[in-house]
N, C-alpha and C positions, 0 to 999 in steps of 0.2 A: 534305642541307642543308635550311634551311629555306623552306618556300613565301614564296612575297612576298604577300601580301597583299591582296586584291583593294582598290581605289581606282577613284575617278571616271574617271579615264583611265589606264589604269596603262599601257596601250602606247606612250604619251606620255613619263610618270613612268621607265617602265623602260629607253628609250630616250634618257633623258635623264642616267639613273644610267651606264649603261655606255658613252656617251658621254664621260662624267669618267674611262672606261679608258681608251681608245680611241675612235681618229675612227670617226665612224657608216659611213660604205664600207664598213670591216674587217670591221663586225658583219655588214652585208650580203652582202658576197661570202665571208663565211669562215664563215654558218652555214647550212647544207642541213638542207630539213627534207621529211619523208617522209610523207605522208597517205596513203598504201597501206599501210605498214609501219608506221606510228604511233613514227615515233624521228626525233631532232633530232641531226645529230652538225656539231660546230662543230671545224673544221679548225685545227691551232695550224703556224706556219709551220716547217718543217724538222723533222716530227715524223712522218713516213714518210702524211700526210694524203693523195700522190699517189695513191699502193700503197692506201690504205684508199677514195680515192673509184672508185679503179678496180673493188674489190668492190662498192661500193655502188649503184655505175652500173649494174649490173650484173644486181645484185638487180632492183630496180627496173625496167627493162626487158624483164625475166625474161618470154616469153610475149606480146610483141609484136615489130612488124611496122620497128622502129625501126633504125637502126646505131647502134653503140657510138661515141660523138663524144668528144674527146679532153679529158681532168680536166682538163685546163687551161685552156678554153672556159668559162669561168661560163655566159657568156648560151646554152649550148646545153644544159646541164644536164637532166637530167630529176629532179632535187632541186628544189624552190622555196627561192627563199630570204624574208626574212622581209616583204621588201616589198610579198611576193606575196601575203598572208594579210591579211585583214577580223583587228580588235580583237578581237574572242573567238577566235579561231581560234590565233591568236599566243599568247595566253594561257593559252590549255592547251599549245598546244604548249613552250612554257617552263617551266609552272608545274604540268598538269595529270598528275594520276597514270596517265591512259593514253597518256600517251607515254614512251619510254626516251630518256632524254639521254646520251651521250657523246661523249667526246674522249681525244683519243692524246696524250702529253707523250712528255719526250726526256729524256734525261742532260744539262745543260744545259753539260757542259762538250765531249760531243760535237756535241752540236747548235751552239752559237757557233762551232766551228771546221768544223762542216761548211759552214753559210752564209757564211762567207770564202774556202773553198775555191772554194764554185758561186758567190755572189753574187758577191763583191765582188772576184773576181781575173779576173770575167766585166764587163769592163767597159762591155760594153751594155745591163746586166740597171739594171732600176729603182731595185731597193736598193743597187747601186754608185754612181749619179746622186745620191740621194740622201745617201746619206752625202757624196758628196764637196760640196754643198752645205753641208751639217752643221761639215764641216771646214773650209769654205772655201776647197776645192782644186778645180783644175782638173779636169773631163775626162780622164784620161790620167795623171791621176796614179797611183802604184803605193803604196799605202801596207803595213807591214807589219802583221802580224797583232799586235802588242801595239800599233802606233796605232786600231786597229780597234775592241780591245778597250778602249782607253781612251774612243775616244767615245761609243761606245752605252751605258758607264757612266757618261758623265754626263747620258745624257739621263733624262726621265723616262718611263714607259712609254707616256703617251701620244704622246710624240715619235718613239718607236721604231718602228723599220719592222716590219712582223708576222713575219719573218723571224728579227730577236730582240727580239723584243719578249718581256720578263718574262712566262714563261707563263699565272703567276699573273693576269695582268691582261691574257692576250691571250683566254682561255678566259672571262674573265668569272665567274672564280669568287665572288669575292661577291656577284653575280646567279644565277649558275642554280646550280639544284641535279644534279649531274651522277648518274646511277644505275650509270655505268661507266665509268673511268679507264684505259683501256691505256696501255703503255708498249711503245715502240720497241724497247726491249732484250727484253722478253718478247712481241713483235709474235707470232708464229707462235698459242700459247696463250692469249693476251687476242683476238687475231681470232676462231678457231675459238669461244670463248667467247662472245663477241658476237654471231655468225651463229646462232651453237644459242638463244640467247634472244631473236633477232629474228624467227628462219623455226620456231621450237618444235621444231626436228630436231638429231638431232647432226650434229654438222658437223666434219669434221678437215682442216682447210687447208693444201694444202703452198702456204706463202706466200712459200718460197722461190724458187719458179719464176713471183711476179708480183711484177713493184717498177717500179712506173709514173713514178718519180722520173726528171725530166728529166738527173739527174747523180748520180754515184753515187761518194760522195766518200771513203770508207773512215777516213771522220774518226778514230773510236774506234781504229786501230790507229797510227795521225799522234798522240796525244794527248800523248806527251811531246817530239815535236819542237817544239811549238809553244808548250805551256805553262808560263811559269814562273811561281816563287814569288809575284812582284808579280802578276803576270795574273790568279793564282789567288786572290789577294787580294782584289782589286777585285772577281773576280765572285762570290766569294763574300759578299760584304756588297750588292752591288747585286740580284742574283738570290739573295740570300734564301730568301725566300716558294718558288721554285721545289726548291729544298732539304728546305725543312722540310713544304711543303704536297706534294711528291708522296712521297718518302720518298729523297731521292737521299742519299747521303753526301756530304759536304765533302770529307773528306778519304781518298785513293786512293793505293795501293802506286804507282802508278807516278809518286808527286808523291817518290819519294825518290831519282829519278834525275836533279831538276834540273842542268841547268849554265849557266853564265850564255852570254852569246856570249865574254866572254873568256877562258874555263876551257874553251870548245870549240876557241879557234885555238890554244892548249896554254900559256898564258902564265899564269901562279900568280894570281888575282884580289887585289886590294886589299883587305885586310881593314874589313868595314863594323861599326859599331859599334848597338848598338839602334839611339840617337837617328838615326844617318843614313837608318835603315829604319824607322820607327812604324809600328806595328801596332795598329788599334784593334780592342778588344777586347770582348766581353759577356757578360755572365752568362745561362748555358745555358739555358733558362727549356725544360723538356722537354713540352712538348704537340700535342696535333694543333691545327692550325691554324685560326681561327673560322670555322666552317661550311662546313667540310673534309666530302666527303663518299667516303670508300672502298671499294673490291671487293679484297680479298684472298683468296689462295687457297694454301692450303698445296700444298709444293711434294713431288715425291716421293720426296725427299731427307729433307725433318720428317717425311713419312708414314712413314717407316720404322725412325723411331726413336721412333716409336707405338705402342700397344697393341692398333690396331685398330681404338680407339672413337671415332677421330675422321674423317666421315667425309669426303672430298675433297670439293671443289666451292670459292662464292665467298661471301664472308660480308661481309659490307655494316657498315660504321661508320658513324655518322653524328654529328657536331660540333656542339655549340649554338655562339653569339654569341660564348660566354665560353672555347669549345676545351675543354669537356667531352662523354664520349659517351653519349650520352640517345638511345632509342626517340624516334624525332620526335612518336611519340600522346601523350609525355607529357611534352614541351616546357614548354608552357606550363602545368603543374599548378602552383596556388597550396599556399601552406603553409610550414611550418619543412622549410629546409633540410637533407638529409644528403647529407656529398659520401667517395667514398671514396678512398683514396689507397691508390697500390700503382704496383707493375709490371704484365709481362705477365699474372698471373695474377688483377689485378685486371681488367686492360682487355680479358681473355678474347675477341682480335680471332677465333680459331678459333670463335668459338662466336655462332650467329646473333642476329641483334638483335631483341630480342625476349626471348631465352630467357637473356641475360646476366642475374647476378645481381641488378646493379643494375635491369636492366629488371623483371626478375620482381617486388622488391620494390615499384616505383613499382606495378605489377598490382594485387598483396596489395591495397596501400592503398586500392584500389577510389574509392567517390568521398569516403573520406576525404581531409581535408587531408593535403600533403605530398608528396613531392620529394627521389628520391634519385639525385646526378649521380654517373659513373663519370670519377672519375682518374686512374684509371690509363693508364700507359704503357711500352709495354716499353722494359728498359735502362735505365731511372732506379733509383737508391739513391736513401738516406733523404736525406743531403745535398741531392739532386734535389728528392725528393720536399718536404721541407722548403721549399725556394724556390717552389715551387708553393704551401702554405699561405702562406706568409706576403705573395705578391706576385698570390694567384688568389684564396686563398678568401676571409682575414679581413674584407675589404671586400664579401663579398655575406650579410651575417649568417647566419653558420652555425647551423643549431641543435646539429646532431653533425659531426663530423668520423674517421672512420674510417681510421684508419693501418693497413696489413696489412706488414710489414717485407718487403721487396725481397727475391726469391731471387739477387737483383747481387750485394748487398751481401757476401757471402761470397767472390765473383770479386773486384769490385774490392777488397776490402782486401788482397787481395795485393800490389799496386802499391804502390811506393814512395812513402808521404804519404798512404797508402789513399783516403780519399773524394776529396780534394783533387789528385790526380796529374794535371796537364795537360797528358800527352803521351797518353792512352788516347782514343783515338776514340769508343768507343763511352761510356767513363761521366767524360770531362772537364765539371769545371763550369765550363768558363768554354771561350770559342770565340774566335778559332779555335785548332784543337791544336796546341800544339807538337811543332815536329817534332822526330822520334828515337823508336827502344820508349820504353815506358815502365820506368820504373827497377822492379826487385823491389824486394817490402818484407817487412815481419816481419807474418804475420796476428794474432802475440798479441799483438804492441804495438799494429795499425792498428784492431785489436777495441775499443782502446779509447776512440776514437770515436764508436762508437754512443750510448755512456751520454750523455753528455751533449748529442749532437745531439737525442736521444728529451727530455730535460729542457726542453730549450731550445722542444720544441713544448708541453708542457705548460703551461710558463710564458709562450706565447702563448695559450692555453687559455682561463688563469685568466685575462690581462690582457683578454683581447676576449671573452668571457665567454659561451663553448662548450662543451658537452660533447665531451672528446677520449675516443676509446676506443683502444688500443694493442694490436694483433693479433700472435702468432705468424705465421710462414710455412710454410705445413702442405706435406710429402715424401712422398713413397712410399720406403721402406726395403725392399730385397728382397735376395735372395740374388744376390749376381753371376753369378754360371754360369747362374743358370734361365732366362733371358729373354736372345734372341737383341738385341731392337730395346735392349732396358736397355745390354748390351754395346757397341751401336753407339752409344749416345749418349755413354757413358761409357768412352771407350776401353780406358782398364785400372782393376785392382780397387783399383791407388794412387790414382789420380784419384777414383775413387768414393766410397771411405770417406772420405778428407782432407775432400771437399765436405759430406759427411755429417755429419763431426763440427765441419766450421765453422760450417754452421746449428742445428746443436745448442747450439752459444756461443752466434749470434747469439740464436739466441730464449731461451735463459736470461735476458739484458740485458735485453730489452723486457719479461719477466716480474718482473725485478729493478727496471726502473725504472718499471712500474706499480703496483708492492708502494710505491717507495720515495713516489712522485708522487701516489700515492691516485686512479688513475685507474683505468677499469674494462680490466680484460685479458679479452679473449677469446681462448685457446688456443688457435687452429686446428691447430695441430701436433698436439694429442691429440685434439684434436674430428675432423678430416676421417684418418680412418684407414683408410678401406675404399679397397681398391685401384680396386676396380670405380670410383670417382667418379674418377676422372683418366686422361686419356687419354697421361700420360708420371708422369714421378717430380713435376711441379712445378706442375703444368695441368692445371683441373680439367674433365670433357668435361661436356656436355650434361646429363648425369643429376645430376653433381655440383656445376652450376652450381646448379639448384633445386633441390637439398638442401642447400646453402648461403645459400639466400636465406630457406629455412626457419629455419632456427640464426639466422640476425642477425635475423629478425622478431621470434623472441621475447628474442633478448638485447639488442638494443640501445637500446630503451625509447624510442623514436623513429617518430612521431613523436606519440606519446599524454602524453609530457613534456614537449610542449611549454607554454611559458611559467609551468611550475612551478620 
């Protein structure tokens, strides 16, 4: 993310911004910060933060003469928190590059029902008092888990007790810039990771045998008893941000075993009609979130349907203003804009920042003028991809705009109404999915599609008056028998070639409709041929990121055209 700024009082200012999340206490008692260990880790409430201060405590006390006093004692902490810090001090600690920032998120549909389990069925605990004030109920009241869920969705996050309070706005993401995000569900692996880049040692944690959590509620395995279709409704539009800013899904195999309570006492339900249920609905807008900042780490399940070349570890994204990914060194470069659009293979999260193509080329440009932002994202089609130009970029005057055609695009047109199918989870345009599979379709018929969505950006092109260039999606094509991990990604040899010869159609079209549009085609399908640049049949690895940044340097005439 990006730094804030230095100002005349910015621990005033910055106190003042995240104050408009959240009341100032939260900020207080829910951030630790470590002047031994040079890292800030700000606790989000029901996100296993017990378990993570119990190591922390830990660390820290490491080699003195101290007892270990109990994570849930603030005021005996051997953390400071921020109150305890002089103005510059605070300020590195938030903003400065020698400290590490992190925090833990949750699944936020298990996390809400675990905090009803321990809070709110504990009716001593704070945040049970609390809501029932919110509700305007007594002391003693038993409320059930969909009244629960209806109140904290209508408050706003600053109303929310940090318990759920919308993570997005209890972690203060549009203030700090975090350098490490774990998550509950991969706690073991995001810990161990953490501890190795805070003590410089490897560290393999069995975190199984420490969980400091006063309660221990086995939410995630309760999640269809307690969730239904409306519930899931509500938190999916009010937690949001928690959705799209950490990477949770919406939508989950186990939402297809709702039953209402009167199809569970066994009595046939009333049939409801749309209107008596509305569902509002939005157009899919597929990006990282503004000034999102992530650690990914392939898992050893992708690594094995690798070649090799890509090597494990944690690869850092980072979000401008606008939810494109840009090296933050070259953030702010003035000049004509180039933005590229694509999938995974544009938004190359495997491959470090820095060394993505789009970063490489902002490099090239040294302190020439110019500015090249990365749009991609995996799991968008052109469809996708298109709503992105026309609702992201056309309003920041583009100088170019680089279309690379989605390797989706050949999955989802199988779906029945191909681009447009609104029951596929992963490539609906419009949210939330409908439920049921998604229907089969015919790929020759849904092929034809493409033609005139690629037309359709063209002639955003000429009217807002950009250079478009229209890209192939460049494969590895190999023998099936030779390569074990090829087999493994590609279950059988009918899977394979089908996929093979669908992207063979698809990029004829984007060649057909750059002949027919007069726009410039770069071929990447015959340009990027050498096996060695991809570290799978679709993904290009480290070598082939900068050999690809080479090729668009000198083809895309950008940004030495400008205002010609």
């Amino acid at each position: 993310m990006n730094e804030i700024p230095p100002q005349a009082d910015q621990k005033a200012e910055l106190a003042a911004r995240i104050s408009r999340l959240k009341p100032r206490r939260d900020f207080l008692d829910h951030t630790y910060i470590s002047l031994r260990h040079k890292y800030v880790f700000h606790t989000v409430g029901k996100a296993a933060n017990s378990t993570v201060k119990q190591y922390f405590y830990a660390l820290e006390l490491k080699g003195s003469h101290f007892a270990m006093p109990s994570v849930h004692d603030r005021g005996s902490s051997p953390l400071l928190s921020p109150f305890q810090l002089d103005r510059q001090t605070l300020e590195k600690a938030l903003t400065g590059k020698e400290f590490l920032r992190f925090t833990f998120v949750r699944d936020p549909y298990a996390r809400l029902l675990s905090c009803f389990l321990d809070r709110i069925k504990d009716h001593k605990s704070r945040p049970y008092r609390e809501l029932m004030r919110w509700m305007k109920k007594d002391v003693g009241y038993k409320p059930e888990f969909g009244e629960f869920i209806k109140a904290i969705c209508e408050q706003t996050p600053f109303q929310q007790n940090n318990h759920w309070r919308l993570q997005y706005a209890d972690a203060m993401m549009p203030e700090v810039g975090y350098d490490f995000i774990g998550k509950q569900e991969s706690f073991s692996a995001d810990m161990s990771t953490l501890m190795s880049r805070i003590t410089g040692a490897p560290v393999d944690l069995q975190t199984d045998r420490v969980n400091a959590s006063p309660s221990v509620t086995a939410a995630h395995d309760k999640l269809p008893k307690y969730w239904t279709a409306e519930l899931v409704q509500m938190v999916q539009t009010a937690f949001a941000k928690d959705f799209e800013t950490f990477g949770y899904e919406p939508e989950r195999e186990w939402m297809g075993g709702f039953k209402s309570a009167v199809q569970a006492a066994g009595t046939p339900p009333a049939k409801k009609t749309e209107q008596a249920q509305p569902v509002r609905r939005h157009i899919r807008l597929k990006e990282f979130s503004p000034l999102v900042q992530r650690s990914m780490s392939p898992t050893e399940d992708y690594l094995s349907q690798t070649n090799g070349t890509l090597p494990p570890g944690n690869y850092k994204l980072t979000a401008n203003a606008d939810g494109f990914l840009i090296d933050p060194k070259h953030a702010k470069r003035p000049g004509p804009k180039l933005f590229v659009l694509g999938d995974s293979f544009v938004e190359c999260s495997f491959i470090h920042e820095g060394s993505r193509f789009c970063d490489v080329l902002n490099q090239k440009l040294g302190p020439a003028p110019g500015v090249c932002f990365n749009a991609g994202y995996s799991g968008a089609t052109s469809l996708n991809l298109y709503n992105v130009l026309i609702n992201k970029i056309v309003d920041k005057d583009p100088h170019s705009v680089l279309f690379v055609l989605p390797s989706n695009d050949p999955l989802s047109l199988l779906n029945g109404n191909g681009y447009w199918n609104l029951n596929d989870r992963r490539y609906a345009p419009v949210l939330p999915v409908r439920r049921g599979p998604p229907a089969v379709g015919e790929f020759e018929q849904n092929a034809g599609q493409l033609a005139p969505l690629l037309e359709a950006m063209c002639g955003l092109s000429d009217a807002f008056g950009f250079n478009l260039h229209l890209a192939t999606t460049p494969f590895v094509s190999t023998q099936y028998e030779e390569l074990a991990w090829f087999r493994r990604r590609h279950k059988t040899r009918e899977t394979y070639e089908g996929l093979m010869e669908r992207r063979r159609v698809l990029n004829q079209v984007v060649r057909n409709t750059a002949q027919k549009c007069r726009k410039d085609l770069i071929d990447l399908e015959s340009i990027l041929t050498d096996t060695e640049m991809f570290y799978d049949d679709v993904h290009v690895n480290e070598q082939g990121s900068l050999h690809l940044a080479d090729i668009l340097m000198q083809r895309l005439g950008w940004p030495s055209t400008a205002g010609a």
